[in-house]
C-alpha positions as CSV (number, residue, x, y, z in Angstrom):
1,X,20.2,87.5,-30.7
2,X,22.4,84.6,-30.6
3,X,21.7,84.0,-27.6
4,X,17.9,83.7,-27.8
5,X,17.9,81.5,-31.3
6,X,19.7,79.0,-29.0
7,X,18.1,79.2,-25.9
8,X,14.6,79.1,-27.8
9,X,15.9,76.1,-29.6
10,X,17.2,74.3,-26.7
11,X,13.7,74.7,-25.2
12,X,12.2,73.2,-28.2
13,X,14.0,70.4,-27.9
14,X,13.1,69.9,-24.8
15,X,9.2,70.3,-25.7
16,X,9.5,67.8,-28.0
17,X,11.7,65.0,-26.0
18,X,9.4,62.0,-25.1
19,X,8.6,61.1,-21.9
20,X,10.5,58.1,-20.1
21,X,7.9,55.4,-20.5
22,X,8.0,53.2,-17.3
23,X,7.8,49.4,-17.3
24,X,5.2,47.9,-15.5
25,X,6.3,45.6,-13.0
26,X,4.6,42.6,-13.9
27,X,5.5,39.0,-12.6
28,X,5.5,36.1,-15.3
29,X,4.4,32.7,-13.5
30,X,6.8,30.3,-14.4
31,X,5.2,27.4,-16.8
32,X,7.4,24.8,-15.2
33,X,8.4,24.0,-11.2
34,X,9.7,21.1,-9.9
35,X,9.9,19.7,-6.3
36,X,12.7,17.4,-4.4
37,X,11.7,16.1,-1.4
38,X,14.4,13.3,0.6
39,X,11.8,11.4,3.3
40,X,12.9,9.3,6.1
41,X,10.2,6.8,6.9
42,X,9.9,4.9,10.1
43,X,7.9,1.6,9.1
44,X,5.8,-0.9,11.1
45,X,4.6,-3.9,8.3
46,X,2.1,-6.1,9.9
47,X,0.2,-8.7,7.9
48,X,0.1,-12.3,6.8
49,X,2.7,-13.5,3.9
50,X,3.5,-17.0,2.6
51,X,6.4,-18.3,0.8
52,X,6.6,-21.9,-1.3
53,X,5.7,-24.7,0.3
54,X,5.8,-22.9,4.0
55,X,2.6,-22.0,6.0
56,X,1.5,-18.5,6.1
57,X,3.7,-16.4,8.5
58,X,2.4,-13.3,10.6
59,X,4.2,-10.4,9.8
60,X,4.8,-7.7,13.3
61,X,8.0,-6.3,12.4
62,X,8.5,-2.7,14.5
63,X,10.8,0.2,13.2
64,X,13.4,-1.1,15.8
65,X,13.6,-4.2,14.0
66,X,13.7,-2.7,10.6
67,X,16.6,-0.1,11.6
68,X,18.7,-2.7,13.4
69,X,18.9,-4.8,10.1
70,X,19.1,-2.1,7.7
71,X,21.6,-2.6,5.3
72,X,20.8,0.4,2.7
73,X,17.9,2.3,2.9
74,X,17.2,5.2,-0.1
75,X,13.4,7.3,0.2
76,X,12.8,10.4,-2.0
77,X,9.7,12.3,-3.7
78,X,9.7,14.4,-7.0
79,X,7.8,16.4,-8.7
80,X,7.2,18.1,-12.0
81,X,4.1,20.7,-12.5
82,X,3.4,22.7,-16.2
83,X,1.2,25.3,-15.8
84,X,0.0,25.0,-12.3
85,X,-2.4,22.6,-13.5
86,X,-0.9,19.1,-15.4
87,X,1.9,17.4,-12.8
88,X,3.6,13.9,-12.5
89,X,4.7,12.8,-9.1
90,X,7.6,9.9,-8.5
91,X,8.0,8.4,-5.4
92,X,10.6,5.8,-4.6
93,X,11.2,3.9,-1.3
94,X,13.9,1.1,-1.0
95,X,14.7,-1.1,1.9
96,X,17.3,-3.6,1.9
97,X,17.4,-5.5,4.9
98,X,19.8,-8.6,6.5
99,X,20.3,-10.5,9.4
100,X,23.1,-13.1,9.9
101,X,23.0,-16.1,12.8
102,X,25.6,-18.3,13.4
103,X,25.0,-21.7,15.8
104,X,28.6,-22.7,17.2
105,X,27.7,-26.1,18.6
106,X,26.9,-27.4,14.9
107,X,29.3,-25.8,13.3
108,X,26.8,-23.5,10.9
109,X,25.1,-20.3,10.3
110,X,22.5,-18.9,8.4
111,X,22.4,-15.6,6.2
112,X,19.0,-14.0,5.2
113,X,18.7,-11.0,3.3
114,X,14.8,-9.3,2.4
115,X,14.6,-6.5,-0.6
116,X,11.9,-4.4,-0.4
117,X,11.4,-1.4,-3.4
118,X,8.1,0.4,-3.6
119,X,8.0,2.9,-6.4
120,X,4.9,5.3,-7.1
121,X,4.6,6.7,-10.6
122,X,1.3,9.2,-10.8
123,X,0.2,11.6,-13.6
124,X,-2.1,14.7,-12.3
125,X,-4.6,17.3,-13.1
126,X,-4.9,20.4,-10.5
127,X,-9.0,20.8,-10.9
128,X,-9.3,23.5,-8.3
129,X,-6.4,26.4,-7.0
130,X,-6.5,29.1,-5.4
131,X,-3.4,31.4,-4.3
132,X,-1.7,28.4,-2.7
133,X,-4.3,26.2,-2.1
134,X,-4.7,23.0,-4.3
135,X,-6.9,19.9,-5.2
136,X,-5.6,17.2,-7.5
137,X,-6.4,14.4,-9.3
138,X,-4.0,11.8,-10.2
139,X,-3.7,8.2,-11.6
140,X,-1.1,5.7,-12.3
141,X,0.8,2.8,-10.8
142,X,2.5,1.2,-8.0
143,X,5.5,-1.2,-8.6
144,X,6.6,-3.8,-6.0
145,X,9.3,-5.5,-6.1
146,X,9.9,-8.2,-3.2
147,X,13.3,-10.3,-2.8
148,X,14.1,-12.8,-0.8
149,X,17.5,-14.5,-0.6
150,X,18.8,-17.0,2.1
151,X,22.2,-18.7,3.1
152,X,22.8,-21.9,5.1
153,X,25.8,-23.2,5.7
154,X,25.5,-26.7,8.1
155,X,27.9,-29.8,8.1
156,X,24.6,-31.5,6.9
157,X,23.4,-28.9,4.2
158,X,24.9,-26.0,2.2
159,X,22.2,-24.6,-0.2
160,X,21.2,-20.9,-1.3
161,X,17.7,-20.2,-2.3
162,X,16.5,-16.6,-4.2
163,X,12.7,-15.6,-4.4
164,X,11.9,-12.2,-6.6
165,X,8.2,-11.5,-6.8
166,X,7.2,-8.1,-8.8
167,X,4.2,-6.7,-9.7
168,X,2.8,-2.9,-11.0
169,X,-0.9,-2.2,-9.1
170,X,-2.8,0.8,-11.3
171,X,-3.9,3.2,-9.0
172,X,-6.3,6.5,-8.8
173,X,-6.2,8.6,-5.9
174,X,-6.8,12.2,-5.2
175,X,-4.6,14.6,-3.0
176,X,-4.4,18.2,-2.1
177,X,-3.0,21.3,0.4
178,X,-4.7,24.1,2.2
179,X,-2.5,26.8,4.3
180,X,-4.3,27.3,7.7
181,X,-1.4,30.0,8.5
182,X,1.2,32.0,6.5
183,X,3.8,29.2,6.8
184,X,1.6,26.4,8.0
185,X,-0.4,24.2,5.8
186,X,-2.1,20.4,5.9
187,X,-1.3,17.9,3.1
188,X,-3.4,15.2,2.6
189,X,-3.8,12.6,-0.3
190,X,-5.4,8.5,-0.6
191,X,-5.8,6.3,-3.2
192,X,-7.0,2.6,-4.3
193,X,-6.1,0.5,-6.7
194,X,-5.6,-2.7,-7.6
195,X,-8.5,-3.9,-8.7
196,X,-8.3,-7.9,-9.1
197,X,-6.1,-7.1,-12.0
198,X,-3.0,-7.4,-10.7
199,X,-3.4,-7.6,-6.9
200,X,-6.9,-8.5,-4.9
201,X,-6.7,-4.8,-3.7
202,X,-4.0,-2.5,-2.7
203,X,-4.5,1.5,-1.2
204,X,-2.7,4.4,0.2
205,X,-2.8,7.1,2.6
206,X,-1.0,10.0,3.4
207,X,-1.0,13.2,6.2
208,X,0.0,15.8,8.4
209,X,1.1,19.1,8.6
210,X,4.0,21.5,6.6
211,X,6.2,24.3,7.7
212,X,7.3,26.9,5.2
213,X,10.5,28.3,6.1
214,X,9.8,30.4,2.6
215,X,9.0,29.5,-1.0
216,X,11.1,27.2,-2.2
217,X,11.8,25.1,1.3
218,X,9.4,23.6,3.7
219,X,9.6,21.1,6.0
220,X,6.9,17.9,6.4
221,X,6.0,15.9,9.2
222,X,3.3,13.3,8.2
223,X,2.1,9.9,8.7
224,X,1.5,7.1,6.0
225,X,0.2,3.7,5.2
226,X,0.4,1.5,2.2
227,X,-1.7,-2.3,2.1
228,X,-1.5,-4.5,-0.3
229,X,-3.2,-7.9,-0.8
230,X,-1.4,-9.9,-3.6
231,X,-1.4,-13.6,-4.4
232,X,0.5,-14.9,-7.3
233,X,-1.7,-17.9,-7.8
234,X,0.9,-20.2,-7.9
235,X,1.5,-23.4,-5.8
236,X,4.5,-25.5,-4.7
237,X,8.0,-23.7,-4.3
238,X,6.7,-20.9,-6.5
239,X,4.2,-19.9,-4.4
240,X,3.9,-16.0,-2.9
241,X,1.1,-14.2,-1.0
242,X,1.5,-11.3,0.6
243,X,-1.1,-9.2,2.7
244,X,0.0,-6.8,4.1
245,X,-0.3,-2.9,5.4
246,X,3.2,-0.8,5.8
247,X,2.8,2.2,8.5
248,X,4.7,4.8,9.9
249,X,5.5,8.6,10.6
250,X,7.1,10.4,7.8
251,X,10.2,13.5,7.9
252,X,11.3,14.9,5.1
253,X,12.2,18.1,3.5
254,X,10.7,19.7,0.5
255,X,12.7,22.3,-2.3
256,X,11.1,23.6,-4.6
257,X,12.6,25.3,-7.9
């Protein structure tokens, strides 16, 4: 008798245990990602500038050139996105460039160094998505910041002159990325801006193609171009112009987070 009081309440406890309730496996997008992207950019400027009192000068200078008197060089692209939809983009590209000469027979030499910093500062709004695919709208600024400094050092002379020109262009542009393969997609993205309010005119463009070794890195491979058409209205020594369009294919690596 025993024996069947417990067994029977054994098997009403059992009757009356709940069920294991399972958890549904639901994946929470994450409301903020960021991107880092280090770029090596292989430029070709070409153009007219004018400096002071000197004539205007046409500007050829190859990626040859630019490497063999690069002094520093720093290029990098981040990235900040809230809810797959609001994003602000930074891009920064800095050049410092120098070139020494002496001249034995008069007993001198000359020393000029050229700064160059472009810096891109965009605010965004994703207006179409889907799965990976993405259109955007963005607007904001583009700072340039121009230095020239020079050295001479002549039994008739010694004298050392610094020009700084800087300027912020606004800028509106759109941009966006479609996958044409499961690791493969095309980036593309241009802009205007300047608008006679700062600069005459100044625009971008940007392109090419991405590999995705898996969510969070990629590599790109693309080629882009940056004009500018700037006078600072000034004359004598304190005169600047500078008209210009910066060109060249693009490298970098993308992580994502």
């Amino acid at each position: 008798m025993a024996s069947l009081l417990t067994g029977g309440a054994q098997a009403a406890d059992l009757a009356q245990a709940p069920a294991p309730v399972e958890t549904p496996d639901v994946r929470v997008d994450r409301a903020w990602k960021f991107v880092i992207a280090p770029y090596l950019l292989a430029p070709t400027i070409q153009g007219n500038s004018r400096i002071g009192r000197l004539p205007d000068t046409s500007l050829d200078v190859s990626p040859g050139t630019i490497f063999e008197n690069l002094q520093f060089g720093a290029m990098g692209h981040f990235e900040a996105l809230y809810d797959n939809r609001f994003g602000a983009t930074l891009d920064v590209a800095y050049m410092d460039l120098g070139k020494g000469r002496s001249f034995p027979r008069v007993g001198g030499s000359i020393d000029a160094g050229v700064k160059q910093l472009v810096t891109e500062a965009f605010f965004g709004y994703r207006f179409w998505r889907q799965d990976r695919n993405w259109a955007e709208a963005y607007a904001g600024g583009r700072w340039w910041y121009n230095q020239l400094k020079v050295n001479a050092n002549t039994p008739a002379n010694t004298f050392t002159r610094t020009i700084t020109e800087q300027w912020i262009d606004p800028v509106i542009g759109v941009r966006g990325q479609v996958f044409v393969a499961p690791k493969w997609s095309l980036f593309g993205s241009g802009n205007v801006g300047g608008f006679g309010l700062v600069s005459d005119f100044t625009w971008g463009l940007q392109g090419g193609f991405g590999y995705h070794f898996n969510d969070r890195v990629a590599l790109h491979l693309q080629y882009k171009a940056t004009g500018v058409d700037y006078d600072n209205d000034k004359s004598g020594r304190s005169a600047f112009s500078y008209d210009t369009v910066t060109h060249g294919p693009l490298m970098g690596v993308a992580i994502s987070f």
